[in-house]
N, C-alpha and C positions, 0 to 999 in steps of 0.2 A: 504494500500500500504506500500512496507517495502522500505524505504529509507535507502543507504547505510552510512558507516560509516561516518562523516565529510561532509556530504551534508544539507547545512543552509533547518530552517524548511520549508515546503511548503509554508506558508503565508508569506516567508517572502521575498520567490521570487518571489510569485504574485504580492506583496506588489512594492517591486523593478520594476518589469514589469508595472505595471501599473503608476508608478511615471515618468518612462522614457516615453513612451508613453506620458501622462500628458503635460510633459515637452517639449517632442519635437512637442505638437501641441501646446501649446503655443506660440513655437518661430516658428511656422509657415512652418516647415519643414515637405517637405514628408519623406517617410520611403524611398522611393528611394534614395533621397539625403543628407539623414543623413550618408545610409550604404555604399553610396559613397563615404563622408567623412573620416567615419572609415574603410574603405577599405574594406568593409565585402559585402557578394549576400542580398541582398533586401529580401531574403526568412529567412535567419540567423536575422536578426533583426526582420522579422516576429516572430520567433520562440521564441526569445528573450523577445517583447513586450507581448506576449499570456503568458509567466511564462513557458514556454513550454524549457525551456535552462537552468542549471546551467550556472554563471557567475562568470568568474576570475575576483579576483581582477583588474589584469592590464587590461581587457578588460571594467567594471566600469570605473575604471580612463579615460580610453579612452572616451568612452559614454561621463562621464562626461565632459571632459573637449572641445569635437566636442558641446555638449551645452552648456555651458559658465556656469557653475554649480558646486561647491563643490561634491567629489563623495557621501559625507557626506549629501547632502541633497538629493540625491535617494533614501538615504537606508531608513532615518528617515524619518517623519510626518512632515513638514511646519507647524510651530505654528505661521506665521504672512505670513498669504498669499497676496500677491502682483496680479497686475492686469491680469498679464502671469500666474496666477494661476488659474484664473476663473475658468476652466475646470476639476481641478487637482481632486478635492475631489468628483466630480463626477465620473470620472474615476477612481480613485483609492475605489471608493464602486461598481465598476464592471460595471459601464451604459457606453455603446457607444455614442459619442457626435456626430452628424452627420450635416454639414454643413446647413444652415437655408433655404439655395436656393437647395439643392439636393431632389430626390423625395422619401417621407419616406415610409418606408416599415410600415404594417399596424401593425407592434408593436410598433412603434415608436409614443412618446405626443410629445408634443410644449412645447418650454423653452421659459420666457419669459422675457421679463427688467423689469419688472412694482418694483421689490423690494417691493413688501409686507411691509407697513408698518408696523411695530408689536410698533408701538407708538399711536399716534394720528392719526387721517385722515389729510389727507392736500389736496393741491388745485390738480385738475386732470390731469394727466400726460399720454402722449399718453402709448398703451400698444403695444409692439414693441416684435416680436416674432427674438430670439437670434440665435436657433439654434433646431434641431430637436435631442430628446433622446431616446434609446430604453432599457427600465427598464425592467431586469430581472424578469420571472416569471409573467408579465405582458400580460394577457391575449387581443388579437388586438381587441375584444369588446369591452376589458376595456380600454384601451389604447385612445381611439375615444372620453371617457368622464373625461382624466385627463392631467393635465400638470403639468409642472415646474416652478420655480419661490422660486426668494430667498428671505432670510427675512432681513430687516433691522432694528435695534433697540432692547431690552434687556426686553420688556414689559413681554415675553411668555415664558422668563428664569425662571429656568430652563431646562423648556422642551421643549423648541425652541429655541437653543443659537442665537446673531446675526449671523449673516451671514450664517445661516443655507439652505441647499436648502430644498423645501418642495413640495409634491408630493400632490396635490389638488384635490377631484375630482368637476368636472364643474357642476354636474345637484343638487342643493339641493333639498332635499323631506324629507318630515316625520318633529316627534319634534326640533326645532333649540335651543330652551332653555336649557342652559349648553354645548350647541356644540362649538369648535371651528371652527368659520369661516373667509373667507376672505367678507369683508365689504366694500363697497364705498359711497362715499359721496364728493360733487364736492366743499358744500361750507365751510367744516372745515378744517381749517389748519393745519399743525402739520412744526414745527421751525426746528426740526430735521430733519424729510427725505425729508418734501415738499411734500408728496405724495397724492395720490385721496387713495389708498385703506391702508386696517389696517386689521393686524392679531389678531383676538378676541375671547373671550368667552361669549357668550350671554347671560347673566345673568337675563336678564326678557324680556319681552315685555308686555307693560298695551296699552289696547285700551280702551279709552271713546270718548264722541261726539267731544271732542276737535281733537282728533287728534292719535296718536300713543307713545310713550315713548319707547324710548328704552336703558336698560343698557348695555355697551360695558366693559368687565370687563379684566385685564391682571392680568398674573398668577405671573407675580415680584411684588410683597406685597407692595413694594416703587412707583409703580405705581398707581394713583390715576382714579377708574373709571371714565368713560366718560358717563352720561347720555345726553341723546339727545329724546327732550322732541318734544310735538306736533308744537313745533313755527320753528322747522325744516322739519320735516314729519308730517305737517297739514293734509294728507288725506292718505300719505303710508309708509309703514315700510322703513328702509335701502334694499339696495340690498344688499343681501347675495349670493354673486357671485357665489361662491364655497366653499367647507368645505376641513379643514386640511385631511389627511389617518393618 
């Protein structure tokens, strides 16, 4: 496509488009009554949030300021996301966030609270479904056997930063040795998230007549493996929930 002279790159109006979006579900506003605010038809904003619009400056400013928002932080990346952000960095990698009580189209997984512990295990926390997402290029077969769910903790750094969101799928099969999985366990603790589950790499499993062994291993070198021998799983392995994509 040939963009004309003085028109910002295409990413960087998707980029904008999807941060405004972002933003205005956060604060809770429809598209109706934001472009009521800015005096604009409900379809113009549509057109705007899709990247489907060039945007003036004075119209930005606008935006911005009907959200209570520097225009300065539509344009750029959030380096310290706040809790009106939850959605932001999902949206802005192109996934629709769709309400948790609406009825989801059959491409849409489950998002969930559980926070992945990528630390320790900790004591079990209910698993509470947030919100329904519909992941690009995700086929509705495959869609049926995966979800959402963010991480908490610097174990999986650098290839799972905190607070990363991560795309699971639910049925494990085949070798688990060396895989990264999601783990649970109700009676070990973890100080930092408190959580039942842990984002891991499974570095062995020994079975003798005692019982099963298993090493839980994190990819931050400053983390110190987690063996969990037979006097915890006397007769069965961990649950291995689900494995990272």
């Amino acid at each position: 496509m040939v963009r004309a002279q003085g028109q910002p790159p295409e990413d960087l109006v998707v980029r904008v488009a999807r941060r405004i979006a972002a933003v205005r579900l956060s604060r809770k506003l429809t598209q109706e009554a934001l472009a009521q605010t800015l005096g604009i038809a409900t379809k113009n904003l549509q057109r705007i949030e899709s990247g489907r619009q060039n945007l003036t400056l004075r119209t930005l400013e606008g935006i911005a300021s009907a959200l209570e928002v520097d225009a300065g932080d539509l344009v750029s990346r959030p380096t310290q996301p706040t809790p009106r952000d939850t959605w932001a960095s999902l949206i802005e990698a192109g996934i629709t966030v769709l309400p948790r009580d609406d009825s989801p189209p059959k491409t849409a997984v489950a998002v969930y609270r559980f926070a992945a512990a990528a630390g320790s295990l900790g004591n079990n926390r209910a698993v509470e479904r947030l919100a329904w997402a519909v992941v690009p290029k995700l086929r509705p077969v495959a869609s049926e056997r995966h979800f959402l769910a963010r991480v908490a903790g610097r174990s999986m750094e650098p290839l799972i930063p905190d607070g990363a969101w991560c795309l699971f799928r639910a049925e494990v099969s085949g070798p688990l040795e060396g895989r990264i999985v999601l783990v649970q366990h109700r009676d070990i603790r973890d100080t930092e998230t408190d959580g039942a589950y842990a984002l891991k790499r499974l570095g062995g499993i020994e079975v003798d007549p005692e019982g099963i062994s298993v090493r839980l291993e994190s990819l931050n070198r400053n983390i110190v493996p987690t063996v969990c021998g037979p006097e915890r799983w006397p007769n069965s392995a961990p649950s291995p929930s689900s494995s990272a994509c």
